[in-house]
C-alpha positions as CSV (number, residue, x, y, z in Angstrom):
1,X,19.7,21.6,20.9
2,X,17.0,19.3,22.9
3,X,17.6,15.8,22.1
4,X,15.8,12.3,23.5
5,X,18.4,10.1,24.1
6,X,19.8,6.9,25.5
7,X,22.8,7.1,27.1
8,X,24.1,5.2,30.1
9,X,21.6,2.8,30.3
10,X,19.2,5.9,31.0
11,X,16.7,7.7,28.3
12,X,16.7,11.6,28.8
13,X,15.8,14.6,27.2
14,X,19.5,16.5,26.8
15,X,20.9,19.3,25.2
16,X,23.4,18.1,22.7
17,X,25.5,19.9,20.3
18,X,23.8,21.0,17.5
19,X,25.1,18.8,14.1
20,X,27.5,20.1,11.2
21,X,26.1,19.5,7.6
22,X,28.8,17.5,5.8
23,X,29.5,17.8,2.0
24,X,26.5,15.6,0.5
25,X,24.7,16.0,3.5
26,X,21.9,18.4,4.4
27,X,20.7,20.2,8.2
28,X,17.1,19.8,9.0
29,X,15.3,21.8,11.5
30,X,12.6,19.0,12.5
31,X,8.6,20.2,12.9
32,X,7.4,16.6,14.1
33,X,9.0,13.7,14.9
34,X,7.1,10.3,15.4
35,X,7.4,7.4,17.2
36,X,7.6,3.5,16.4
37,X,7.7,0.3,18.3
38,X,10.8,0.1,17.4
39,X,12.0,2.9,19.4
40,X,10.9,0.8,22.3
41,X,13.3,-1.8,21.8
42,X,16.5,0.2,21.2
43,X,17.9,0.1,24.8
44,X,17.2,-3.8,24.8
45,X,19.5,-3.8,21.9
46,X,21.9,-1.9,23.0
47,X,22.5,-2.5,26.1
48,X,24.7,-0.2,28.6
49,X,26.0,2.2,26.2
50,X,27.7,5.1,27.4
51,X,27.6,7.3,23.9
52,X,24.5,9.3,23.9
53,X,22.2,7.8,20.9
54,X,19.1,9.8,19.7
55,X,15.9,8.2,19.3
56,X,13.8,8.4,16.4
57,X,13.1,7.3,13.0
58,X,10.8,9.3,11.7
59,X,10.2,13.4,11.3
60,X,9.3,16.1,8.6
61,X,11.1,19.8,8.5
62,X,12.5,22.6,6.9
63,X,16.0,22.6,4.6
64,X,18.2,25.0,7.2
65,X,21.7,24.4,5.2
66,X,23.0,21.9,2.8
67,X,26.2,20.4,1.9
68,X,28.5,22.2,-0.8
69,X,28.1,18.6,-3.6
70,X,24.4,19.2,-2.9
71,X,22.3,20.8,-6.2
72,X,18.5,19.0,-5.7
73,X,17.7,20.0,-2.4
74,X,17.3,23.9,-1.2
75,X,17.3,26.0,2.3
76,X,14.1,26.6,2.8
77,X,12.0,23.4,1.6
78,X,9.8,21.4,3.3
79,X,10.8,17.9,3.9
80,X,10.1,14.1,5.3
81,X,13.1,12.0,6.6
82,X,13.2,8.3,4.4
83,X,14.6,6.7,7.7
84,X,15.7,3.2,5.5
85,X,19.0,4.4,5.0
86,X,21.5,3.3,2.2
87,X,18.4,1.4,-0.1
88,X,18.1,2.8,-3.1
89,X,16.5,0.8,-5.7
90,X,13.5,-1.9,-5.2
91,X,14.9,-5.6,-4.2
92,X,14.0,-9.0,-3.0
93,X,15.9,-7.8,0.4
94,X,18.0,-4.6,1.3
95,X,21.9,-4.3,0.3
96,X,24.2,-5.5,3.3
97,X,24.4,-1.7,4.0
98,X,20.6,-1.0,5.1
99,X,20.3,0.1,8.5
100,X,17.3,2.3,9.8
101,X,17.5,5.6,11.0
102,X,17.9,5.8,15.1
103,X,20.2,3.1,15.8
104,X,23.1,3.1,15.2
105,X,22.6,6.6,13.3
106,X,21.1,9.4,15.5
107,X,17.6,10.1,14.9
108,X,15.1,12.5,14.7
109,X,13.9,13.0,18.3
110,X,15.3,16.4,18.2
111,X,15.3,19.9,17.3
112,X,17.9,19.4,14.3
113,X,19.1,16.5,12.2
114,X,21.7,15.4,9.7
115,X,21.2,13.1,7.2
116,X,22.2,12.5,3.5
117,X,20.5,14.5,1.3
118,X,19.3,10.9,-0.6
119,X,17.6,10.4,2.7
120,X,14.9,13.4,2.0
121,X,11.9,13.6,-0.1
122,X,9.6,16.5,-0.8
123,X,6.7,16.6,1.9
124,X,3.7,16.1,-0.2
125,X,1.5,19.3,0.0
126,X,-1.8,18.0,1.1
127,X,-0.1,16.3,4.8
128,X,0.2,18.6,7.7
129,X,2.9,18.9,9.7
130,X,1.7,16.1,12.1
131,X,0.8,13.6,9.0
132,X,4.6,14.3,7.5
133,X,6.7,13.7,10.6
134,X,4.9,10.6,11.1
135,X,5.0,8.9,7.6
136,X,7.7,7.3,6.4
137,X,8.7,3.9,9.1
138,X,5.2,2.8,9.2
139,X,3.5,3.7,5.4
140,X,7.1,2.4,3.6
141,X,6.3,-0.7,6.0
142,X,3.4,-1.1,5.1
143,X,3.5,-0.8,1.0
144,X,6.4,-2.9,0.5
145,X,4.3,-5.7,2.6
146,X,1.1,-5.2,0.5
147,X,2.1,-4.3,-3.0
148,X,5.8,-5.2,-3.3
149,X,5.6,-9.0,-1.5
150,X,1.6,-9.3,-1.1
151,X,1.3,-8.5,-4.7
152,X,-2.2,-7.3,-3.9
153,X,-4.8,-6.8,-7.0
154,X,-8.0,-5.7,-7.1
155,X,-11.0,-7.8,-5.9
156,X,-8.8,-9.5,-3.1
157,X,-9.3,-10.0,0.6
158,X,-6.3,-8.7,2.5
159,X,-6.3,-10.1,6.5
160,X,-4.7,-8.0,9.2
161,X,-4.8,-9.2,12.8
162,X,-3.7,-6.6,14.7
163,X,-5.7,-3.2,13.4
164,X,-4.5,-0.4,15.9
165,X,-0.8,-0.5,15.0
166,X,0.4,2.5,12.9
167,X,1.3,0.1,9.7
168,X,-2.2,-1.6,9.8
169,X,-3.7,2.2,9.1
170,X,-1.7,3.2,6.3
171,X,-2.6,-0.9,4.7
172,X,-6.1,-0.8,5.4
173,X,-6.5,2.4,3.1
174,X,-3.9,1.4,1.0
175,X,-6.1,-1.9,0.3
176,X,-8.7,-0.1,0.0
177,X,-7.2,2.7,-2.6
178,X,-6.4,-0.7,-4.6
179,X,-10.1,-1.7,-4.8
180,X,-9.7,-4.5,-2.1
181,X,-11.7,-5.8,0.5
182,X,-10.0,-5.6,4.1
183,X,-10.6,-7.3,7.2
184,X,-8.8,-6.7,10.4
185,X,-9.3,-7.7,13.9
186,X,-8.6,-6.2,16.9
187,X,-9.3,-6.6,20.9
188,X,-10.7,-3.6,21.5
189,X,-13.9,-2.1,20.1
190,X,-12.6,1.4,20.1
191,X,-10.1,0.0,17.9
192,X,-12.0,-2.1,15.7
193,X,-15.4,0.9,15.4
194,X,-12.1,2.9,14.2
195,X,-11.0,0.3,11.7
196,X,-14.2,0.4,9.7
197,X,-14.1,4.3,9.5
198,X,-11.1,4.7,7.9
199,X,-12.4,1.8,5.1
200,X,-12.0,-2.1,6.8
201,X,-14.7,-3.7,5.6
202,X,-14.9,-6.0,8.5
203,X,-13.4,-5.8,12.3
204,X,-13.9,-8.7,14.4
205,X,-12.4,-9.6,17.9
206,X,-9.3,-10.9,18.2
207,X,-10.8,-13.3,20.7
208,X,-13.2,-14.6,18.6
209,X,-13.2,-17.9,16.3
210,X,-11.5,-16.6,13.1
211,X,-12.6,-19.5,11.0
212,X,-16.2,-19.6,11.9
213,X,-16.1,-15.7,11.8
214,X,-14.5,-16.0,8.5
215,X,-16.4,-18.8,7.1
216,X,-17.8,-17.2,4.1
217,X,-14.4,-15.2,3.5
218,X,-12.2,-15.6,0.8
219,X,-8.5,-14.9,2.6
220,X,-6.2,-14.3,-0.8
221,X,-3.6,-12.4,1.9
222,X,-2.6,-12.2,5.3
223,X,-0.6,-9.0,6.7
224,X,0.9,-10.0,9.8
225,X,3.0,-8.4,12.3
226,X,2.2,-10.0,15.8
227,X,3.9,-13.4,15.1
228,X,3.2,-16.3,17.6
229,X,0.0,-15.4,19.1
230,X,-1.4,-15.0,15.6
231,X,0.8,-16.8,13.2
232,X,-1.5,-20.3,12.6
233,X,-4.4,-18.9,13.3
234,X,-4.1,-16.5,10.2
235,X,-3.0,-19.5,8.5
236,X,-6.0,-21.0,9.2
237,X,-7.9,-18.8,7.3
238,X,-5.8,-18.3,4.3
239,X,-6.8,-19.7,1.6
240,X,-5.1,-22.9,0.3
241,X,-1.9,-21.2,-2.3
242,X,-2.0,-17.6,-0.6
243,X,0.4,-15.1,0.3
244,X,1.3,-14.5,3.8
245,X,3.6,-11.4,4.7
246,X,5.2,-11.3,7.7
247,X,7.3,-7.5,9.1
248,X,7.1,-8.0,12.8
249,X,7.3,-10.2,15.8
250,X,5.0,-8.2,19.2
251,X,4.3,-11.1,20.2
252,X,6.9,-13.9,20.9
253,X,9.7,-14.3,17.7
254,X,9.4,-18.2,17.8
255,X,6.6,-19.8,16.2
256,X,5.9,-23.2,15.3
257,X,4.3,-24.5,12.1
258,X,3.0,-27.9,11.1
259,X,4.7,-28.3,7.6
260,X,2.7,-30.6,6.1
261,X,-0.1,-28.5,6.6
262,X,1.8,-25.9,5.3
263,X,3.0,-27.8,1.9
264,X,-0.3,-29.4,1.7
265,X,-1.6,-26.4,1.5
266,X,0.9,-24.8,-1.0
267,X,0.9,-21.5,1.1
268,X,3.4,-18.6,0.2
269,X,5.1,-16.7,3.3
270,X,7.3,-13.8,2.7
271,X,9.3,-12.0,5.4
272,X,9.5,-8.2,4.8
273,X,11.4,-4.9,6.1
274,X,10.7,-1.3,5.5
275,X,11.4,-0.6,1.9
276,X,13.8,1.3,-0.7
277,X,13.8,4.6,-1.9
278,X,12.1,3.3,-5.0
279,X,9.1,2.5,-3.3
280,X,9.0,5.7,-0.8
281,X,8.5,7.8,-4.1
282,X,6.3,5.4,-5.6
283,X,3.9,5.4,-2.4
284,X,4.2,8.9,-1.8
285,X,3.1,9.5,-5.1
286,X,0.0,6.6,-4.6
287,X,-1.1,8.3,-1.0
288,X,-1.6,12.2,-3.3
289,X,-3.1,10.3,-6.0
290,X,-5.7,9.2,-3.5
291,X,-5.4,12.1,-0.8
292,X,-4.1,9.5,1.7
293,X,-3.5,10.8,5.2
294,X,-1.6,9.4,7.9
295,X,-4.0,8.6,10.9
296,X,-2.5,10.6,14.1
297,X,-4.1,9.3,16.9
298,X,-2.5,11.0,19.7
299,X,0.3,13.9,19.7
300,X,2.6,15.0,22.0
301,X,4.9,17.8,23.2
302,X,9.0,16.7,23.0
303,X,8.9,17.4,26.5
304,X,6.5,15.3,27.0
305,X,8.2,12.3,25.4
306,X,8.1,10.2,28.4
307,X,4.7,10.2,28.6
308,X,4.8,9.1,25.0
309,X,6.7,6.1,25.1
310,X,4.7,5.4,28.3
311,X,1.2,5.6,25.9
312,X,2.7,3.5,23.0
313,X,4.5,1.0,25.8
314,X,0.9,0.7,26.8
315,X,-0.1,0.2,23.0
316,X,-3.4,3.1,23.8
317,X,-2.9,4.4,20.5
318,X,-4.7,3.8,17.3
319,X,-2.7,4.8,14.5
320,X,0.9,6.8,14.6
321,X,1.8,8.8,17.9
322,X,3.5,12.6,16.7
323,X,5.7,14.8,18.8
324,X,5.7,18.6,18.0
325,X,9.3,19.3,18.4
């Protein structure tokens, strides 16, 4: 089977041998695959390995074989992959098992996967193909951070610098679905004209003066995922006893805080993670309740995966990137 990989310090599209499906396990033939940031950052991480590793942490597909202890799932159905592996139930942090799919697991850049059958959830029926295979990472991401740690209600202001990435879609209409109001910012106009039509209620530059821009704002939560470029100024404009949630570091991983401003101002920070299984049913469920889609900005063919990662290395995309596998 076709497989992107990293092997020998090298990524490559390779055949590989196709998977056996294990006892408890299930074989997926994969429709779409997506990509994350994440992805990106793999070889960093792992340095010169010699053992081929494929990419990928999410994709949707079809049910070609399951394991013999297997009696929920069935050949034939149409699946997404849950790529936080080994977290079952909701928690303050995942068990000392967690790991997501694509490192050190192989992923699902590739015509066929294996993967516990816990690991698989029905698609829901109003996605396409594209929406599926790009869900899970990014909308799990994103609903732990808003619901499960920003403890959002209805009639607050959620803050999200940073409105292109693929979790900042899924929270903006998330927010919204929840009856709050949502402002994001963003350094591109595309990005932020984009923003408003998939429900922010207001996009402003990221180059801009957040606090006079914000002046008549009420900030009950900040979102934030670009750490030390944004990390005060969002603090700047959160009100005095809100909630900031932080999943991700583009930007530098250090930052540096003035504490007394921060005790003074009895902020709460939370630091989140993708999400358990729990939640993956409970926001699947939430996204057909409101006819959610995934935004798909840009797809691609698997043979054209190097110009993919090229496209989201760039960070040109607005919204999840899918490869047709």
């Amino acid at each position: 089977m076709k497989a992107y990989v990293y092997e020998d310090g090298q990524l490559a599209l390779k055949n590989m041998p196709e998977p056996e499906v294990g006892v408890e396990e299930v074989l997926v033939s994969l429709r779409v695959a997506g990509l994350n940031r994440r992805d990106l950052h793999i070889p960093n991480r792992i340095g010169e390995g010699k053992e081929a590793l494929i990419l990928g942490s999410d994709g949707a597909g079809v049910i070609e074989a399951v394991g013999t202890n297997v009696e929920h799932v069935t050949v034939g159905e149409e699946v997404i992959i849950n790529p936080a592996l080994r977290w079952n139930e909701n928690s303050d942090a995942p068990p000392e098992t967690f790991d997501i799919l694509g490192m050190p697991d192989d992923g699902t850049l590739a015509e066929k996967i294996v993967i516990a059958a816990d690991q698989v959830e029905k698609k829901p029926a109003h996605l396409s193909w594209e929406e599926a295979g790009v869900l899970a990472l990014s909308s799990l991401t994103g609903y732990r951070a808003l619901f499960t740690k920003g403890q959002i209600k209805k009639g607050n202001t959620v803050f999200i610098p940073g409105a292109g990435s693929g979790v900042a879609t899924y929270i903006i209409q998330f927010a919204k679905a929840a009856g709050a109001r949502v402002i994001v910012t963003s350094r591109s106009e595309a990005k932020r004209d984009q923003a408003l039509k998939i429900g922010a209620d207001l996009a402003i530059d990221t180059a801009s003066d957040w606090h006079e821009e914000l002046q008549d704002e009420t900030v009950d939560l900040v979102i934030d995922s670009v750490g030390r470029a944004t990390f005060n100024r969002s603090l700047e404009v959160l009100k005095h006893g809100g909630r900031m949630v932080v999943f991700g570091a583009t930007t530098e991983d250090t930052v540096e805080v003035n504490i007394r401003e921060f005790f003074y101002g009895q902020y709460q920070l939370f630091g989140s993670t993708m999400g358990s299984r729990e939640e993956l049913k409970a926001l699947l469920a939430f996204m057909e309740k409101h006819q959610i889609h995934p935004v798909v900005g840009h797809t691609f063919k698997l043979d054209e995966i190097n110009e993919a990662f090229e496209f989201l290395r760039e960070n040109k995309q607005f919204g999840k990137i899918a490869i047709q596998i």
